[in-house]
Chimera marker file (.cmm) of the C-alpha trace (Angstrom):
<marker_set name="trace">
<marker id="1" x="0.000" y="0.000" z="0.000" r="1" g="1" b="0" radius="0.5"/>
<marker id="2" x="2.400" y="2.885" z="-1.274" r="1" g="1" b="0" radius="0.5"/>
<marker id="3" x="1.882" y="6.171" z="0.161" r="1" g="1" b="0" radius="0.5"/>
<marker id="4" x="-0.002" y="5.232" z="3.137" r="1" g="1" b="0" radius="0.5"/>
<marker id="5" x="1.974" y="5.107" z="6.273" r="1" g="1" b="0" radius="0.5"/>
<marker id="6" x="2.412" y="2.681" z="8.654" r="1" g="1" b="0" radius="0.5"/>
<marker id="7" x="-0.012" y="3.695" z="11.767" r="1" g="1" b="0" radius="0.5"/>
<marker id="8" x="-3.158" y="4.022" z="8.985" r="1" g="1" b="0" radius="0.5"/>
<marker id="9" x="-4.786" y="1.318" z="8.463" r="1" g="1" b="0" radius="0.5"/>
<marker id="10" x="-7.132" y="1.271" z="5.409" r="1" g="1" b="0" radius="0.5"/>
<marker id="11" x="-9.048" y="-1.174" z="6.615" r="1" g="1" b="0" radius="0.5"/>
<marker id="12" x="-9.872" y="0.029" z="9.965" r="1" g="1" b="0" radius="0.5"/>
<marker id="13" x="-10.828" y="3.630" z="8.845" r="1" g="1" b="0" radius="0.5"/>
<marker id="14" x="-13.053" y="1.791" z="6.183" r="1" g="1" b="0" radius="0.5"/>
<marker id="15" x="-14.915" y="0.511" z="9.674" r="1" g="1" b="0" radius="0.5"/>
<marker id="16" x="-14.533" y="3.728" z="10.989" r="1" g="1" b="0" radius="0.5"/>
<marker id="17" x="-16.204" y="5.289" z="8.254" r="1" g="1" b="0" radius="0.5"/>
<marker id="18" x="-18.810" y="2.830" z="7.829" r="1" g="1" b="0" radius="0.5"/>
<marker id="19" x="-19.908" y="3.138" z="11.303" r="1" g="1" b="0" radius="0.5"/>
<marker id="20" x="-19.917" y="7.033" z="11.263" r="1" g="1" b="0" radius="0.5"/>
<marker id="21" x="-22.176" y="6.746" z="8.519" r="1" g="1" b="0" radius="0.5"/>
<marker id="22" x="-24.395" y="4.188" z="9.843" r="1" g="1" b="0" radius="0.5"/>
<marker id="23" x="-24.620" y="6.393" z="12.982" r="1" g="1" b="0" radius="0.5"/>
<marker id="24" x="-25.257" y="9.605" z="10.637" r="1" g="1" b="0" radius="0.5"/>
<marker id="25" x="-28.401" y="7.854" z="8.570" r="1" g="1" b="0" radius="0.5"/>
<marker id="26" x="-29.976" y="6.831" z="12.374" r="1" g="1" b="0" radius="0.5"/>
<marker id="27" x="-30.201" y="10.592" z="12.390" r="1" g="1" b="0" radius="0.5"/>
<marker id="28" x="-32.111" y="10.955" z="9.657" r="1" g="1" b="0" radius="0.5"/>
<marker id="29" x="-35.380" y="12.919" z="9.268" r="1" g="1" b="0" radius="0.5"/>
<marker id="30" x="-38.303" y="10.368" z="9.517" r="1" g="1" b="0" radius="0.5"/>
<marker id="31" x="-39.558" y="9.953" z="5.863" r="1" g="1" b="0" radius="0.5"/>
<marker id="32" x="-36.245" y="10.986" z="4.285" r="1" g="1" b="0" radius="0.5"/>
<marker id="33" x="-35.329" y="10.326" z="1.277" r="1" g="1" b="0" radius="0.5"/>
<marker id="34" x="-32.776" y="7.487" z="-0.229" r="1" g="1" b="0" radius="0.5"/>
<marker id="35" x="-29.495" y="7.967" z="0.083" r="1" g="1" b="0" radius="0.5"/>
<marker id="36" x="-29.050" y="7.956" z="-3.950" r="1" g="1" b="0" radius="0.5"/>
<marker id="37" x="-31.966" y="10.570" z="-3.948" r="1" g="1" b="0" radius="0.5"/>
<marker id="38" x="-29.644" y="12.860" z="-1.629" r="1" g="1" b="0" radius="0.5"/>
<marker id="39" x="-26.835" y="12.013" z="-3.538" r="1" g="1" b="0" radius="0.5"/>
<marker id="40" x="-27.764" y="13.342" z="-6.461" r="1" g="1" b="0" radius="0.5"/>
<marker id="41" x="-29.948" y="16.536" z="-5.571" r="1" g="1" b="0" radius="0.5"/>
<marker id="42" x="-26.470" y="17.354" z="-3.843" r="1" g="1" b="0" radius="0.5"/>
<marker id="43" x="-24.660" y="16.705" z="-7.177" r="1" g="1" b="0" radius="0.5"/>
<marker id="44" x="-26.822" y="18.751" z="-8.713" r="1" g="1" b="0" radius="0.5"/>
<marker id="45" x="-26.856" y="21.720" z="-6.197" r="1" g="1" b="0" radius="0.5"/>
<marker id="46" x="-22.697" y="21.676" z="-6.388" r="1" g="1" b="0" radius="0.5"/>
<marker id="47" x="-22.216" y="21.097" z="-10.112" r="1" g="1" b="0" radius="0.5"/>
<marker id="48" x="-25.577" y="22.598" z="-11.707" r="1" g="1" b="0" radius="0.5"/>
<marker id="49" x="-27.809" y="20.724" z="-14.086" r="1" g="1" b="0" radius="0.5"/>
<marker id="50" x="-26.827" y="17.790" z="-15.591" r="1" g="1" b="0" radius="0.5"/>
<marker id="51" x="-28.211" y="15.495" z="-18.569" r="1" g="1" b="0" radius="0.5"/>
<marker id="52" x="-30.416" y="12.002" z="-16.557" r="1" g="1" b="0" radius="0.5"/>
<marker id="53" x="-27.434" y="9.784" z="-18.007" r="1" g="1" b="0" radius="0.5"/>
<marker id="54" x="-24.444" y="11.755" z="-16.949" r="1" g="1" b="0" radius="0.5"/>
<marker id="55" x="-26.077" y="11.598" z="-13.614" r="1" g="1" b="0" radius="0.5"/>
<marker id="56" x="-26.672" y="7.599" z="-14.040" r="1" g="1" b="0" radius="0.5"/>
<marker id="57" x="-23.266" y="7.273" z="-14.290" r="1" g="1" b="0" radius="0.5"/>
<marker id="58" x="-22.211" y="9.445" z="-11.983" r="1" g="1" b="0" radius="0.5"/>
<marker id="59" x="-24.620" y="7.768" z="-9.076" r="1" g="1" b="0" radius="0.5"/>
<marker id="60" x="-23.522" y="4.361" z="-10.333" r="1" g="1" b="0" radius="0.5"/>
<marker id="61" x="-27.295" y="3.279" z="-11.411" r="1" g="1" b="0" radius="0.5"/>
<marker id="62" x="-28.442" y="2.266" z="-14.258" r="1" g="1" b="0" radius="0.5"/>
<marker id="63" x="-30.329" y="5.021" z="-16.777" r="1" g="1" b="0" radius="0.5"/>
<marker id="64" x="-34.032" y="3.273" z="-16.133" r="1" g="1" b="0" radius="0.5"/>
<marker id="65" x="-33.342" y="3.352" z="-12.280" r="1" g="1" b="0" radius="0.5"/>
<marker id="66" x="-32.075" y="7.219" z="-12.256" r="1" g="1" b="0" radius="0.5"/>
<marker id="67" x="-35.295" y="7.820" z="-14.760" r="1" g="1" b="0" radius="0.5"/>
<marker id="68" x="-37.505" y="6.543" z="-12.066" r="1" g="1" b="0" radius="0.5"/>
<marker id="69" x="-35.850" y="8.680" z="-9.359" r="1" g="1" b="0" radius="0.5"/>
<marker id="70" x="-36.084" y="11.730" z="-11.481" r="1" g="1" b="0" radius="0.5"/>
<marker id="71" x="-39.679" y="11.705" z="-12.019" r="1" g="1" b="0" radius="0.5"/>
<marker id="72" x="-40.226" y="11.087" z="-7.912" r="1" g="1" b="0" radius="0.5"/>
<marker id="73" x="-38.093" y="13.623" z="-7.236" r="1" g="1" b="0" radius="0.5"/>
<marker id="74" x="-40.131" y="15.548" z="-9.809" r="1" g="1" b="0" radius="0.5"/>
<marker id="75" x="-43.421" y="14.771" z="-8.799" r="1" g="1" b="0" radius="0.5"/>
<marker id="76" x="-41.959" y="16.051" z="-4.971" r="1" g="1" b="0" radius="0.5"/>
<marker id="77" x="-40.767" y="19.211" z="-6.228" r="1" g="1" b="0" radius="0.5"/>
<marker id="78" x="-37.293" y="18.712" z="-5.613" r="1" g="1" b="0" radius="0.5"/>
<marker id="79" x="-36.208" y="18.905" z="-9.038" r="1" g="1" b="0" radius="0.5"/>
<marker id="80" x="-37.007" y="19.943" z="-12.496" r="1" g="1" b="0" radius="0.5"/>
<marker id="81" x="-36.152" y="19.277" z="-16.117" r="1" g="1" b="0" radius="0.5"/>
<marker id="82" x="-35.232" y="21.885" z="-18.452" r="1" g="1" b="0" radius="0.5"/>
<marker id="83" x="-33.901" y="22.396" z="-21.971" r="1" g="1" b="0" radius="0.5"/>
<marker id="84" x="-30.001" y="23.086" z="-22.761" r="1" g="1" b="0" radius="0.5"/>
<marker id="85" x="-29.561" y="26.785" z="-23.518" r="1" g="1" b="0" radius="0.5"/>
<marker id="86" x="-27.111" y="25.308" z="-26.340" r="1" g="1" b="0" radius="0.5"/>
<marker id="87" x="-28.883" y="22.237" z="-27.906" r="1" g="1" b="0" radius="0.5"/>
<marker id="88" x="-32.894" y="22.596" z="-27.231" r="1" g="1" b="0" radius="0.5"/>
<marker id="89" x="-33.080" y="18.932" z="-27.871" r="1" g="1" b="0" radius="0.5"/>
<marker id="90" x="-31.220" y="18.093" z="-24.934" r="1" g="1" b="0" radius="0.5"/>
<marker id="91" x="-32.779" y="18.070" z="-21.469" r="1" g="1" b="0" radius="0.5"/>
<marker id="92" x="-31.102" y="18.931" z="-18.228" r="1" g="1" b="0" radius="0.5"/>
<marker id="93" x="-32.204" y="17.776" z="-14.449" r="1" g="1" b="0" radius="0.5"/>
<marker id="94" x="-31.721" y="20.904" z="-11.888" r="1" g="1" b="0" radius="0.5"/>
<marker id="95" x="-32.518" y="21.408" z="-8.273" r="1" g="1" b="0" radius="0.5"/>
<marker id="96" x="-35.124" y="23.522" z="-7.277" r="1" g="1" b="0" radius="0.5"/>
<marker id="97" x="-34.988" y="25.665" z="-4.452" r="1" g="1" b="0" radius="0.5"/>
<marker id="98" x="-36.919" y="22.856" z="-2.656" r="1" g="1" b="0" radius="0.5"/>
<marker id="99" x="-34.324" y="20.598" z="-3.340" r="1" g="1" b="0" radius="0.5"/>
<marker id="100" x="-31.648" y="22.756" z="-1.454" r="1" g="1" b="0" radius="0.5"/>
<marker id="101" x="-33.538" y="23.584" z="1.515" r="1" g="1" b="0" radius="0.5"/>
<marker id="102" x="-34.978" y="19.694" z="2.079" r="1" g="1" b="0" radius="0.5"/>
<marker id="103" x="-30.800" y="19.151" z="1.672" r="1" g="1" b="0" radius="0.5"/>
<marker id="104" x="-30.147" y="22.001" z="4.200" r="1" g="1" b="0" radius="0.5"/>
<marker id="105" x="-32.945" y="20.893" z="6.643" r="1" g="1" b="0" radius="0.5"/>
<marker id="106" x="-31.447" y="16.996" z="6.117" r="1" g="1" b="0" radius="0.5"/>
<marker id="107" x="-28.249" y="18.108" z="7.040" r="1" g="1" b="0" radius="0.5"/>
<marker id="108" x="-29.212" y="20.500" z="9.901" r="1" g="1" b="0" radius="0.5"/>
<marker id="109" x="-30.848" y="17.586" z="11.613" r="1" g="1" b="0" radius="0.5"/>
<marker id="110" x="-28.146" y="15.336" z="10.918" r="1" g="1" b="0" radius="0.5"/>
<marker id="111" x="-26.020" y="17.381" z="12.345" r="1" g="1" b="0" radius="0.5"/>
<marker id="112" x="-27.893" y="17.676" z="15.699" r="1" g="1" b="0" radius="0.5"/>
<marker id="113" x="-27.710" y="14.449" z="15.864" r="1" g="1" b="0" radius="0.5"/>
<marker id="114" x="-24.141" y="14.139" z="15.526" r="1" g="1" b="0" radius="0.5"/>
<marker id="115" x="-23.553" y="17.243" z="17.559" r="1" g="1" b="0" radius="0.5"/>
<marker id="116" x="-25.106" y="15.667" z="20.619" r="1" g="1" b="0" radius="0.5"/>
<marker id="117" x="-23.222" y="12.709" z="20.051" r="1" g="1" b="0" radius="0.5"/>
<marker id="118" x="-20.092" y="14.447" z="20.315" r="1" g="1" b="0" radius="0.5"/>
<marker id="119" x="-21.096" y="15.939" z="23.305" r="1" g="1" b="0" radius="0.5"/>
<marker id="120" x="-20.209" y="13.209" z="25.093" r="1" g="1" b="0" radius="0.5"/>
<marker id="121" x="-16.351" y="12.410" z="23.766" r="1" g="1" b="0" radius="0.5"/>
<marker id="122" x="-13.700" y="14.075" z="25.274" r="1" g="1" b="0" radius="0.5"/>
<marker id="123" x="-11.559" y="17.362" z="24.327" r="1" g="1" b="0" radius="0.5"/>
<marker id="124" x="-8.867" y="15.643" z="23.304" r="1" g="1" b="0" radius="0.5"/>
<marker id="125" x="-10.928" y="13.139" z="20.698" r="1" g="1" b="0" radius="0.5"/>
<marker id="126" x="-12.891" y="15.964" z="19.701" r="1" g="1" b="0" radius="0.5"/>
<marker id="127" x="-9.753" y="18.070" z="19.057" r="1" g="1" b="0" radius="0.5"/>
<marker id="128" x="-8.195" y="14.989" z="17.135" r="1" g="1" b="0" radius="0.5"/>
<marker id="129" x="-11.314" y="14.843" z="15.204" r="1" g="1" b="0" radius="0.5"/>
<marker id="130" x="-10.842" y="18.472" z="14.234" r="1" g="1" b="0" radius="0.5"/>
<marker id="131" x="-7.443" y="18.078" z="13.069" r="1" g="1" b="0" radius="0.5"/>
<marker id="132" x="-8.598" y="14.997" z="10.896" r="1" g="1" b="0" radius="0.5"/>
<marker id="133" x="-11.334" y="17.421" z="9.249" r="1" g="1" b="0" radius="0.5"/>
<marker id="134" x="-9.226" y="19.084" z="6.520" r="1" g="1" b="0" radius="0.5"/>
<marker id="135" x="-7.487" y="15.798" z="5.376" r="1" g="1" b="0" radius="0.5"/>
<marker id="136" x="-11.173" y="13.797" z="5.264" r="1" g="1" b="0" radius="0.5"/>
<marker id="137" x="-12.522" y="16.869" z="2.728" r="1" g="1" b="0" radius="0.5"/>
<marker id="138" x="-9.453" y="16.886" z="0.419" r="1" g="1" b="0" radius="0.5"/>
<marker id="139" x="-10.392" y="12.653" z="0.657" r="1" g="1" b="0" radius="0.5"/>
<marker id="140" x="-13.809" y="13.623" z="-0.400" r="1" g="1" b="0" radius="0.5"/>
<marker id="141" x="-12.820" y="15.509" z="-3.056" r="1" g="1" b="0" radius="0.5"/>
<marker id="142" x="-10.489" y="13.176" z="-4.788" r="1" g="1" b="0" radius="0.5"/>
<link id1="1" id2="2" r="1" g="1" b="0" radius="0.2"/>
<link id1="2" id2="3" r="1" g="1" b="0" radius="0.2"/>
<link id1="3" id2="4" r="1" g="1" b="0" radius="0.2"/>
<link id1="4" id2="5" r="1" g="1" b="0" radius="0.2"/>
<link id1="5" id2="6" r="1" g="1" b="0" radius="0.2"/>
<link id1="6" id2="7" r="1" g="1" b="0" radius="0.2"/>
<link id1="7" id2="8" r="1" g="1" b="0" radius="0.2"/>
<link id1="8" id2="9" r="1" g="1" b="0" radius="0.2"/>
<link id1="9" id2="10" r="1" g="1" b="0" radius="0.2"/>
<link id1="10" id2="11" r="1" g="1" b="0" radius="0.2"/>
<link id1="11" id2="12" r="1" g="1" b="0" radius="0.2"/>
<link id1="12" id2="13" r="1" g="1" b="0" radius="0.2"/>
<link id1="13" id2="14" r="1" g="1" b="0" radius="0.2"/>
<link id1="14" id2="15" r="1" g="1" b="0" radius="0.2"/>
<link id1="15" id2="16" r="1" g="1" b="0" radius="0.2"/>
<link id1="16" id2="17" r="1" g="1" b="0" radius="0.2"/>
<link id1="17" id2="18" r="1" g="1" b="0" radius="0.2"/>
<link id1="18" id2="19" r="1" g="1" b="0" radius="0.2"/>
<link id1="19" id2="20" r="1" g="1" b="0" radius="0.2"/>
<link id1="20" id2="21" r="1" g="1" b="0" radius="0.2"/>
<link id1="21" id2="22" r="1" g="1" b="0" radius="0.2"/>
<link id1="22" id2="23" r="1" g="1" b="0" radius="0.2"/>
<link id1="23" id2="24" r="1" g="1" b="0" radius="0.2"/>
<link id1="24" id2="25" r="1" g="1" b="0" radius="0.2"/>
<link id1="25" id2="26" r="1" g="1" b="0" radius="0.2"/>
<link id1="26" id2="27" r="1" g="1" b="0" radius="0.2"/>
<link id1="27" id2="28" r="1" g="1" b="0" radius="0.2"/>
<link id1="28" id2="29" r="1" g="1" b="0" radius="0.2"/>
<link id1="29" id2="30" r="1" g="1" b="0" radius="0.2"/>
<link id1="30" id2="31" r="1" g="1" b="0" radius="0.2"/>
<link id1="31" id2="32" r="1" g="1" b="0" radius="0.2"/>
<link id1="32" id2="33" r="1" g="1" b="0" radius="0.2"/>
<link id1="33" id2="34" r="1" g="1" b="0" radius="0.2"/>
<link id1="34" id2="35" r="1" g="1" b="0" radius="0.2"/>
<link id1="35" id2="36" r="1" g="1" b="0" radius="0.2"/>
<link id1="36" id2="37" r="1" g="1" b="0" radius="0.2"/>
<link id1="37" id2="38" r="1" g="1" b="0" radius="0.2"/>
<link id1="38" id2="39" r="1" g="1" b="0" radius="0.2"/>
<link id1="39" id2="40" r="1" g="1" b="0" radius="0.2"/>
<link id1="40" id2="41" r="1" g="1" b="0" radius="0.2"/>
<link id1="41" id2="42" r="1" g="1" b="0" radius="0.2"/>
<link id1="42" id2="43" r="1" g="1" b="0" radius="0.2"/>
<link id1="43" id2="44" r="1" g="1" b="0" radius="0.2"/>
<link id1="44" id2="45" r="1" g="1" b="0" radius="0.2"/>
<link id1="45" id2="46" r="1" g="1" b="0" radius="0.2"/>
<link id1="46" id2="47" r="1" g="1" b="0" radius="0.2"/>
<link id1="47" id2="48" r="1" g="1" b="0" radius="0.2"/>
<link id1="48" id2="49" r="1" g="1" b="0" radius="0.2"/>
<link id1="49" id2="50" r="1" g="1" b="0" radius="0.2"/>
<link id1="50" id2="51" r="1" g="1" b="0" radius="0.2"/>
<link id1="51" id2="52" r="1" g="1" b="0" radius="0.2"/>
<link id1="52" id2="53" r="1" g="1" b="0" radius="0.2"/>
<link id1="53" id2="54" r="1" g="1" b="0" radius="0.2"/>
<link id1="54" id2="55" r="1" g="1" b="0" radius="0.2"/>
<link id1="55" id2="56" r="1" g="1" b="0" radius="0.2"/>
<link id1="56" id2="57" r="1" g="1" b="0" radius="0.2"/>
<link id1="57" id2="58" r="1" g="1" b="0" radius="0.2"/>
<link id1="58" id2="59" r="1" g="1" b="0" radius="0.2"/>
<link id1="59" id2="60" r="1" g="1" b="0" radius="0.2"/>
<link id1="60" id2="61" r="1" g="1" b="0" radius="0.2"/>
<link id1="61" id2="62" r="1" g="1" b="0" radius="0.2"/>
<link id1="62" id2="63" r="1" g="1" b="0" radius="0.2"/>
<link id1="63" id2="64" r="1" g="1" b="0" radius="0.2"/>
<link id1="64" id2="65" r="1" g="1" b="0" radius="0.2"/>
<link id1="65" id2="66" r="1" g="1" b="0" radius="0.2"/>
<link id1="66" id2="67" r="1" g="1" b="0" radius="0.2"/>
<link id1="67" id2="68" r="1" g="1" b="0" radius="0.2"/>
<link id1="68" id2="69" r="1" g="1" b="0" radius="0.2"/>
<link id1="69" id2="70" r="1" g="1" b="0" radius="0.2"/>
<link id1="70" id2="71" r="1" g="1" b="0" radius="0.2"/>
<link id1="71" id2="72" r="1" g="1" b="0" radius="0.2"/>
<link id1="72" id2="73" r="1" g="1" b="0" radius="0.2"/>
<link id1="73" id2="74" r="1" g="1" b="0" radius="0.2"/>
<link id1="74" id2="75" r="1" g="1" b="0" radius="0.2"/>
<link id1="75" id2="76" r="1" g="1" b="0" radius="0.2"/>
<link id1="76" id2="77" r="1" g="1" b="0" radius="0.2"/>
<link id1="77" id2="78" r="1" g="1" b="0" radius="0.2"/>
<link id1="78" id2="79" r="1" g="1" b="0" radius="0.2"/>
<link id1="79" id2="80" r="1" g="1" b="0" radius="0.2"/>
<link id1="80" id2="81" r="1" g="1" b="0" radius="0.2"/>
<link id1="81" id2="82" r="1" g="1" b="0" radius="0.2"/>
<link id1="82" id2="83" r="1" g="1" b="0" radius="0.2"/>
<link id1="83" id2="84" r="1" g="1" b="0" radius="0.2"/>
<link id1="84" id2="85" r="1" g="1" b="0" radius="0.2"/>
<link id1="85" id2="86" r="1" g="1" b="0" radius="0.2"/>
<link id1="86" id2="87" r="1" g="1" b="0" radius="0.2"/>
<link id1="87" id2="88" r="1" g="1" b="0" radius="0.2"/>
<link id1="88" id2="89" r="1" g="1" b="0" radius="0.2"/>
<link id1="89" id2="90" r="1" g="1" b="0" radius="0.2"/>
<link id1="90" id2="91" r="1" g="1" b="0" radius="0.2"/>
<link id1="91" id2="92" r="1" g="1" b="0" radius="0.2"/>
<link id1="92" id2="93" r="1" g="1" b="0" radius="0.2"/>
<link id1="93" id2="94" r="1" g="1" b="0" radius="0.2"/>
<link id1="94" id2="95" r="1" g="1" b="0" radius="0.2"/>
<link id1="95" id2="96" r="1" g="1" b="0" radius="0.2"/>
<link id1="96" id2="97" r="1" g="1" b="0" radius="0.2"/>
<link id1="97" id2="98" r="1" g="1" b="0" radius="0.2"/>
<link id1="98" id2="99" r="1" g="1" b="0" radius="0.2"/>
<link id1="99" id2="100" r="1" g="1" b="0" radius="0.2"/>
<link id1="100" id2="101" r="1" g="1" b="0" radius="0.2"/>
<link id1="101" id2="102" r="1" g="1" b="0" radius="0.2"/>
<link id1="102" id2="103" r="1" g="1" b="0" radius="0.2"/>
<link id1="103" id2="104" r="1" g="1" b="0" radius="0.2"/>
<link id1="104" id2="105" r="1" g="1" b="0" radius="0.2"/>
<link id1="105" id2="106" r="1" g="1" b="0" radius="0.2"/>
<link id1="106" id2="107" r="1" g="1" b="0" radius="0.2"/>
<link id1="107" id2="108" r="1" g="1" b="0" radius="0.2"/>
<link id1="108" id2="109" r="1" g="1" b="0" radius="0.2"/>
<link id1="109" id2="110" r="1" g="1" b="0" radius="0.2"/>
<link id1="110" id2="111" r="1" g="1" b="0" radius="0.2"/>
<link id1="111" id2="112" r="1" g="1" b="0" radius="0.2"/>
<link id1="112" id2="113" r="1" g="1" b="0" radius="0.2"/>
<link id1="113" id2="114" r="1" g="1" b="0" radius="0.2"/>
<link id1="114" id2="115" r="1" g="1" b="0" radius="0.2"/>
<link id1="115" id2="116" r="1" g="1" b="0" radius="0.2"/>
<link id1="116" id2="117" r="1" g="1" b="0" radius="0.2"/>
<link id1="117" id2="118" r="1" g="1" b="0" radius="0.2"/>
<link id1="118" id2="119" r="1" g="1" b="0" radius="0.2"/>
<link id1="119" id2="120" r="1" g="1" b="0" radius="0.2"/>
<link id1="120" id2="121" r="1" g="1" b="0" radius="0.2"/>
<link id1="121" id2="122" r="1" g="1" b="0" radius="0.2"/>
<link id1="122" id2="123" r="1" g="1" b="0" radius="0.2"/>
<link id1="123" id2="124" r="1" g="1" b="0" radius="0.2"/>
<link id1="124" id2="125" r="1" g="1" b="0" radius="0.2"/>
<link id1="125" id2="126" r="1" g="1" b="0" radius="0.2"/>
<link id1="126" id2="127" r="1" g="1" b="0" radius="0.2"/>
<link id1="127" id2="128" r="1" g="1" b="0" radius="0.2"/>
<link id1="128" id2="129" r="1" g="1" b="0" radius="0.2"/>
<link id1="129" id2="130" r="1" g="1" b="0" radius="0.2"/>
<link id1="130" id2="131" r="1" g="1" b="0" radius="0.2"/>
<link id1="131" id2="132" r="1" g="1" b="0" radius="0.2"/>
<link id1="132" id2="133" r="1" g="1" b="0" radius="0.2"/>
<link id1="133" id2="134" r="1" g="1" b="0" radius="0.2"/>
<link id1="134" id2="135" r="1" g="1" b="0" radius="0.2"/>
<link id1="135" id2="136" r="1" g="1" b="0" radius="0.2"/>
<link id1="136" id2="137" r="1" g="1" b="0" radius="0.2"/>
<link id1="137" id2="138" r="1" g="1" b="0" radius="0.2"/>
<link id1="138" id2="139" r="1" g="1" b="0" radius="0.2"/>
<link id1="139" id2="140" r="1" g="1" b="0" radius="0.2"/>
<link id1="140" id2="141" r="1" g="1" b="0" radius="0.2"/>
<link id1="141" id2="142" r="1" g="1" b="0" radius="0.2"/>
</marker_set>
């Protein structure tokens, strides 16, 4: 495993991760929406509209199963379709303001949730946490 260092274990921040996200979804909103739902109104709020197969591929489903999503999501309000300004033949999925604030409110709660689970870890784990913060976003990002 080149250019990971000895004391970090891929494996065991896999777990890590895992279980931090397992404990995030318990903090859901009740009646929230799939995690490939949330997925891609976020992809669409940070990189603008996109055509239903580029986002397909970029959720990893298949066209049919992002179709599906598109029109629920659609039928909620969350997003819309829309023509390409450059080829009127092609149609583009966008969030609607809807979208971002069910996104803001998701993350709000989820982060109450999280918040008062922190409450109960120490300084210096919530310190070490901290420092780990700008290293797990540039991971994110990759």
């Amino acid at each position: 495993m080149a250019g990971v260092t000895a004391s970090l274990d891929p494996a065991r921040l896999t777990v890590a991760v895992e279980r931090v996200f397992s404990v995030l979804r318990q903090g859901n909103p009740p009646n929230d929406i799939s995690l490939t739902a949330a997925s891609t109104i976020w992809r669409l709020q940070r990189e603008g509209p996109r055509k239903l197969t580029d986002l397909a591929l970029a959720e990893g489903v298949t066209q049919p199963a992002m179709t599906q999503l598109v029109q629920r999501l659609e039928r909620e309000g969350l997003v819309e379709r829309s023509a390409d300004p450059t080829d009127r033949r092609v149609v583009l999925i966008e969030v609607t303001p809807l979208g971002v604030e069910l996104l803001e409110r998701r993350r709000a709660v989820r982060a109450e949730h999280l918040a008062a689970l922190m409450a109960d870890m120490t300084d210096e784990d919530q310190a070490l946490i901290a420092a780990a913060l700008p290293a797990l976003e540039r991971m994110a990002g990759a």
